[in-house]
C-alpha positions as CSV (number, residue, x, y, z in Angstrom):
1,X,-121.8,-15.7,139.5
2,X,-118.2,-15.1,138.0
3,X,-118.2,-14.7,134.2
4,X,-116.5,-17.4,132.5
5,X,-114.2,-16.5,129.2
6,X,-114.0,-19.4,126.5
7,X,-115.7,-22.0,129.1
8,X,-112.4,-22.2,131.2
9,X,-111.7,-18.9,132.7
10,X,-113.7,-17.5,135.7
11,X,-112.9,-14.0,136.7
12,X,-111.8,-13.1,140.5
13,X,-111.2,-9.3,140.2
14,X,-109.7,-6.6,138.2
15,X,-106.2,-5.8,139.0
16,X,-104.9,-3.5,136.8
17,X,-105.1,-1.7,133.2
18,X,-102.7,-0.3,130.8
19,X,-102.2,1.3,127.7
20,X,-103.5,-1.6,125.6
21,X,-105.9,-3.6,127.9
22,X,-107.5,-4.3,131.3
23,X,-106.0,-7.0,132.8
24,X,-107.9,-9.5,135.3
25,X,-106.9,-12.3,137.7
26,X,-108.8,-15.2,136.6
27,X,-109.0,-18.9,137.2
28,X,-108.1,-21.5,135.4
29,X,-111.1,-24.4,135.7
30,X,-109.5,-27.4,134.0
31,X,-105.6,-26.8,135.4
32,X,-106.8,-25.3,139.1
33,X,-105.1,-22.5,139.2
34,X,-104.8,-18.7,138.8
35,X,-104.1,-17.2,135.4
36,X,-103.5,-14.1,134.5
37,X,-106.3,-12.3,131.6
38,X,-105.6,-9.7,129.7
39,X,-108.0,-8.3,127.6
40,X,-107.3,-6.0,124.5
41,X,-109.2,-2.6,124.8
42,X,-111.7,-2.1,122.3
43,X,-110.8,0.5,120.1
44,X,-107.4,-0.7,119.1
45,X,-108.0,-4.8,118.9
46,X,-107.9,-4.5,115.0
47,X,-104.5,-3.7,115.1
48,X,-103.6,-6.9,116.7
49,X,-102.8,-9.6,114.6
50,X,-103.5,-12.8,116.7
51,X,-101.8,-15.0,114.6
52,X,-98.3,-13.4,114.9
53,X,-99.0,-12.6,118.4
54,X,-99.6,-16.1,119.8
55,X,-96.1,-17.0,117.6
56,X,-94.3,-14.2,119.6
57,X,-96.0,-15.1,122.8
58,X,-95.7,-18.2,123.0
59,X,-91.7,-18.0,122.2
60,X,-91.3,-16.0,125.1
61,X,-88.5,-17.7,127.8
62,X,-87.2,-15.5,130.1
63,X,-86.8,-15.7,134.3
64,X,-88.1,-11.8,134.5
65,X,-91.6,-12.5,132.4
66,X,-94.1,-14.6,133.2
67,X,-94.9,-17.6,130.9
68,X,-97.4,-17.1,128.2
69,X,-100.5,-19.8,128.2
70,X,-102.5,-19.0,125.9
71,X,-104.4,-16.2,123.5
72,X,-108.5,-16.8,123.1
73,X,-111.3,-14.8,121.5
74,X,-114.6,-14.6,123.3
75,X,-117.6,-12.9,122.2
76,X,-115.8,-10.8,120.2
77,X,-112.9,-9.9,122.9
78,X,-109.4,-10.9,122.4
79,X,-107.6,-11.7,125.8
80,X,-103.8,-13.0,126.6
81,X,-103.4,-16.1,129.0
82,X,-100.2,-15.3,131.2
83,X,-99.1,-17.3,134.5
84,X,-100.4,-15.7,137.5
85,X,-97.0,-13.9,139.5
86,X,-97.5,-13.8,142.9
87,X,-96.2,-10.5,145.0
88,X,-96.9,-7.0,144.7
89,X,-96.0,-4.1,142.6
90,X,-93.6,-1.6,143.3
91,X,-96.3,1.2,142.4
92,X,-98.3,-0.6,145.8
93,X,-94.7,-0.5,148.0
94,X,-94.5,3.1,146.6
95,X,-98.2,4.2,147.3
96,X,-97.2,2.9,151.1
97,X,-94.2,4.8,151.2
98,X,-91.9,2.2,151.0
99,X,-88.0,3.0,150.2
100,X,-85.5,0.9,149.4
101,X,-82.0,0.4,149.7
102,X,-79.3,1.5,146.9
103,X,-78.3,-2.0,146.8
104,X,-81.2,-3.7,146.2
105,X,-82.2,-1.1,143.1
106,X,-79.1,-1.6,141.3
107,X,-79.7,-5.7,141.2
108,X,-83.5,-4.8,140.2
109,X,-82.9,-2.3,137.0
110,X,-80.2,-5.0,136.1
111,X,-82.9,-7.1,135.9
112,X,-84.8,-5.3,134.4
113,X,-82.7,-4.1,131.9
114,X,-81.9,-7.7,130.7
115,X,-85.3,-8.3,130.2
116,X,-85.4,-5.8,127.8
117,X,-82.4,-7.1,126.2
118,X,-84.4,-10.3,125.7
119,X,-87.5,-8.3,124.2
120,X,-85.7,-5.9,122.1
121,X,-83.5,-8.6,120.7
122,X,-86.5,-10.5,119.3
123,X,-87.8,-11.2,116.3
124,X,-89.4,-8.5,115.3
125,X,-88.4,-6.4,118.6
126,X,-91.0,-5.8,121.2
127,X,-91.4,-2.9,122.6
128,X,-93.0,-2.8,126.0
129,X,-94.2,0.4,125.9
130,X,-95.6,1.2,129.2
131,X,-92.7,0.0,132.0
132,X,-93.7,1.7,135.1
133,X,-93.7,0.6,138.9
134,X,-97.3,-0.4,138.5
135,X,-96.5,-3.2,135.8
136,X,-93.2,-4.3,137.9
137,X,-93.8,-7.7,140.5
138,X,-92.2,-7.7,143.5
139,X,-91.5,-11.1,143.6
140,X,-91.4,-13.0,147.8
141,X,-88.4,-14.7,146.4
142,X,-86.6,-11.3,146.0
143,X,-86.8,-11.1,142.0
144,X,-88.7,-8.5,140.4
145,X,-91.4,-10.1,137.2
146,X,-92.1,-7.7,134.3
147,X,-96.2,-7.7,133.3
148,X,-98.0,-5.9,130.7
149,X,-95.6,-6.1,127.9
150,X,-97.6,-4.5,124.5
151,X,-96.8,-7.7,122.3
152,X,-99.9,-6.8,120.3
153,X,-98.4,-3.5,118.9
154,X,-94.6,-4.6,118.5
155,X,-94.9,-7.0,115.5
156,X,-94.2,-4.8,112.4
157,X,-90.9,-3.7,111.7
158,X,-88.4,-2.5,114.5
159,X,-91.1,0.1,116.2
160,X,-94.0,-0.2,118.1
161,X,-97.4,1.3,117.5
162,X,-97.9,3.8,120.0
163,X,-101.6,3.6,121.6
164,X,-101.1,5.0,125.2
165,X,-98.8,6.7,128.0
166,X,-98.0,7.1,131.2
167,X,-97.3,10.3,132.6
168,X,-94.0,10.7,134.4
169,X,-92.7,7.1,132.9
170,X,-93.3,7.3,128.9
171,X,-90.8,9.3,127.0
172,X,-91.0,12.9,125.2
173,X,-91.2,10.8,121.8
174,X,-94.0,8.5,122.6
175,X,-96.3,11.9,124.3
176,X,-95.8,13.4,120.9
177,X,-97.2,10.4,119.0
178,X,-99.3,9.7,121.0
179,X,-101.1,13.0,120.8
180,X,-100.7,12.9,117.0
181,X,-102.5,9.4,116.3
182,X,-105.1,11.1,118.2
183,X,-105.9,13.2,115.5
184,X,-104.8,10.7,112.6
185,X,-107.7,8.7,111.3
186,X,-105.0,6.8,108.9
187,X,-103.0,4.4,110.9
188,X,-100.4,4.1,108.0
189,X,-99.8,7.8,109.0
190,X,-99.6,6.9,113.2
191,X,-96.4,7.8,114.4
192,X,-94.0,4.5,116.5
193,X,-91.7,4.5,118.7
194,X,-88.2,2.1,119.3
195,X,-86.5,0.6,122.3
196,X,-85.1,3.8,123.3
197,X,-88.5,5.0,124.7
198,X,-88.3,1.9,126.9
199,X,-84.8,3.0,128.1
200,X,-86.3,6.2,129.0
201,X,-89.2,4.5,131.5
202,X,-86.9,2.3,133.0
203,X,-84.8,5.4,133.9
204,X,-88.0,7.3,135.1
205,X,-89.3,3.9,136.7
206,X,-86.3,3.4,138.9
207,X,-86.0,7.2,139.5
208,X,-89.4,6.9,141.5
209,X,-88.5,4.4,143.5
210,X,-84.8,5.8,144.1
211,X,-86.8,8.9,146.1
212,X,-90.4,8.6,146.5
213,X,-91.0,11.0,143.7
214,X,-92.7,10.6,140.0
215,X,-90.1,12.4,137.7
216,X,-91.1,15.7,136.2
217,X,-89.7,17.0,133.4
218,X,-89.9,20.9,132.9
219,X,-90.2,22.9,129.6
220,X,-87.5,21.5,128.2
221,X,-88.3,18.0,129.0
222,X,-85.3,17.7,131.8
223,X,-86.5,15.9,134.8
224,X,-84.7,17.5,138.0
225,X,-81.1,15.8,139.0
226,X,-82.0,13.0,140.8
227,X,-78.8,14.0,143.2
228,X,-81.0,16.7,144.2
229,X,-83.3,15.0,146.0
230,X,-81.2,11.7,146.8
231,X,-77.9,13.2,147.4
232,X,-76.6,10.1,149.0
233,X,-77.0,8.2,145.8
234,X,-74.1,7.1,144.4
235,X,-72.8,9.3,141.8
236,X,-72.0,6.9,138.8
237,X,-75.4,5.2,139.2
238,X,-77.1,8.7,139.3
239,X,-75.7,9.3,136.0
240,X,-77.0,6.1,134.6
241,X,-80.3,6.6,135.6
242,X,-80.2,10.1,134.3
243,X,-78.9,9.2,131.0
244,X,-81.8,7.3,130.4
245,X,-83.9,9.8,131.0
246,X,-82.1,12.0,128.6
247,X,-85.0,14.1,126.6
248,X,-83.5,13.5,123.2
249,X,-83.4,9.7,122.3
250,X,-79.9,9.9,120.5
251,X,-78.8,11.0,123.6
252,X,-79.8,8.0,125.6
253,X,-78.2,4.4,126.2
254,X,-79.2,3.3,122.7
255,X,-79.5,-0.1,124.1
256,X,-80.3,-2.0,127.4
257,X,-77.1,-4.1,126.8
258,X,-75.4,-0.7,127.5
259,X,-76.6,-0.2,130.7
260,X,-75.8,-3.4,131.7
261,X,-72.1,-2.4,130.4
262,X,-72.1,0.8,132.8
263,X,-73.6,-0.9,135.4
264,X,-70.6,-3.7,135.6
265,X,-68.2,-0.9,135.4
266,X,-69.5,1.1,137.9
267,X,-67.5,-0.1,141.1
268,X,-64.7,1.2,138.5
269,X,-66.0,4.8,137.8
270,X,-67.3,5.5,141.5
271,X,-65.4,8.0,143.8
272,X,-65.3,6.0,146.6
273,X,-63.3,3.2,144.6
274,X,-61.2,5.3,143.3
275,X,-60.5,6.0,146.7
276,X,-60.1,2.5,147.9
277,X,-57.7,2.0,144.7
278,X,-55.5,4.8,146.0
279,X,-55.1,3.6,149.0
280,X,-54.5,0.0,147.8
281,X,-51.6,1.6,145.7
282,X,-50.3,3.3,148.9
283,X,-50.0,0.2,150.6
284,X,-48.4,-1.4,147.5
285,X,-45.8,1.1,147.7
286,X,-44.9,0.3,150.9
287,X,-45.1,-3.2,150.7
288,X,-42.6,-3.0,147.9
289,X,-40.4,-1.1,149.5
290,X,-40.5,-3.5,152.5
291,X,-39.6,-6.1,150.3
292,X,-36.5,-4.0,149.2
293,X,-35.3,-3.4,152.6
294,X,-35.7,-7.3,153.3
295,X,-33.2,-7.7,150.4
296,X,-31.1,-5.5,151.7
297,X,-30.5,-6.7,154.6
298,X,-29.1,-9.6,153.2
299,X,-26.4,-7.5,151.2
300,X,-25.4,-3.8,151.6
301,X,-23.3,-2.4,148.8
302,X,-21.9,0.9,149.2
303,X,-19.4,3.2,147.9
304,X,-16.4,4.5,149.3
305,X,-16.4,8.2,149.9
306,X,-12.9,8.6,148.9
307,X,-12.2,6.3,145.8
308,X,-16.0,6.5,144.8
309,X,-16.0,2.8,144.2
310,X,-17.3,0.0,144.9
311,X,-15.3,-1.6,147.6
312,X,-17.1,-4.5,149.2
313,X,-20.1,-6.2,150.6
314,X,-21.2,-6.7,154.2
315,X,-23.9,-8.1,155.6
316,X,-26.1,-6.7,158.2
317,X,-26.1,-7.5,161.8
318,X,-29.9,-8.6,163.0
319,X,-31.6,-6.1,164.6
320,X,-33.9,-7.5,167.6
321,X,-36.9,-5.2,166.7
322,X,-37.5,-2.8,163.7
323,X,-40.4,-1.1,162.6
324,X,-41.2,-1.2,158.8
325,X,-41.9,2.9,159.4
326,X,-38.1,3.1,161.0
327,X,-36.8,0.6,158.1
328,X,-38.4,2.5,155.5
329,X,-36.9,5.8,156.7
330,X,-33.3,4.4,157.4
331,X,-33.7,3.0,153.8
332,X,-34.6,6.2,152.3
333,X,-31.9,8.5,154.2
334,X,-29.5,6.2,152.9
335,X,-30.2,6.7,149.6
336,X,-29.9,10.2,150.1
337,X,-26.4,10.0,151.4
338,X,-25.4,8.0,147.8
């Protein structure tokens, strides 16, 4: 038999876990339908305040999150009621070796990157905290859904409580206080992180699924050009994603809206742009001087070699067939002779 939560709820399966709870696919007995459950882990449910959280939650509007329900208590557990997302992950299209096109990635971090605009521009900011392929929906409708946002730990001040990581996705900043809380028994004392560390893991996130390849910083908490192992990437939006995964957090986009900015502009700041502008400016000079000649056929004023005057105007006899090439250097060897 299933096990119901709060009389309504009948759990299908586990389908995931994160840094703050286990989340389960459940059923929704009244409404007939899938729900999403997530359940608060044990040791840290007495930071959550479920007062505040089911006024953040519940606020929530956005077409890259899926709608909050509900918040419940059951015998003695704490779980989040979110609308069930159909798809898959990107961490399952990863684990099957899936790639993806350039194109396709860019639209997705934009996205992505809006959605944290929305969260980070909330009232207090939340932080998600733990953004990695695993907590990204692939959507069948194209659109990618972001899960597992740690509203619980995001209501108090401009930081979040850090109570987890990811390796390979969470930043230098939230390891370190991470490992720190550890050892603090005073959670006044616990160290927090801001929006920047969620900058950082949408860097790392879309570098995995640029090429195949969790990031892996080295000493100095650089993570390997991602031109180096994608060197068909396009440059400007190689430097994106590795300014986001910039080790020091004052050296990163210090805000999503930013990367949205670069991300507009990067048709603009690419190479082979720049390329196409040049030659559109190539063929603007000609075309101007096209025009030119076209006008000058109409009226040829030139100056007499001996009184080094101007002397009269004559126009030009029709020519049956004239290259713009031949027109162009006619035009130019006549100026030369002025």
């Amino acid at each position: 038999m299933r096990k119901c939560i709060a009389n309504t709820y009948e759990i299908v399966a586990r389908i995931g876990s994160g840094n703050s709870g286990i989340v389960y696919k459940a059923y929704h007995k009244n409404l007939n339908k899938y729900v999403v459950l997530k359940k608060v882990k044990e040791d840290i449910k007495d930071l959550v305040n479920a007062r505040a959280e089911v006024d953040v939650l519940k606020n929530l509007k956005h077409p890259y999150l899926p709608l909050v329900e509900n918040f419940v208590e059951d015998d003695g557990d704490i779980y989040t009621v979110m609308e069930f997302i159909p798809g898959n992950s990107f961490r399952q299209y990863l684990d099957a070796g899936t790639s993806f096109p350039e194109s396709s990635v860019i639209i997705w971090i934009r996205q992505i990157a809006s959605t944290l605009v929305y969260l980070h521009k909330q009232q207090p900011p939340i932080i998600h905290s733990d953004l990695k392929p695993g907590n990204i929906m692939l959507k069948p409708d194209g659109n990618i859904c972001l899960i597992d946002f740690n509203i619980s730990f995001s209501v108090d001040g401009n930081n979040a409580y850090v109570t987890g990581y990811t390796k390979g996705y969470a930043s230098p900043e939230q390891i370190e206080a991470m490992k720190y809380n550890q050892n603090q028994t005073d959670r006044s004392l616990w160290k927090k992180i801001d929006k920047r560390s969620d900058i950082y893991s949408l860097g790392a996130t879309v570098y995995h699924i640029m090429t195949g390849q969790k990031p892996e910083p080295d000493e100095s908490g650089c993570v390997p050009d991602i031109q180096a192992l994608k060197p068909e990437i396009n440059e400007v939006f190689a430097s994106i994603i590795m300014k986001c995964l910039e080790p020091e957090p004052q050296k990163r986009y210090q805000q999503a809206e930013d990367i949205l900015e670069d991300l507009k502009n990067m048709p603009l700041k690419s190479q082979a742009y720049r390329s196409l502008l040049k030659k559109q400016r190539r063929t603007a000079v000609v075309l101007s001087a096209w025009f030119c000649v076209q006008h000058l056929q109409q009226v040829v004023i030139f100056r007499s070699k001996k009184k080094n005057s101007l002397i009269t105007k004559m126009p030009l006899q029709k020519k049956k067939s004239v290259s713009v090439r031949e027109i162009m250097r006619n035009w130019i060897s006549g100026i030369r002779k002025q």
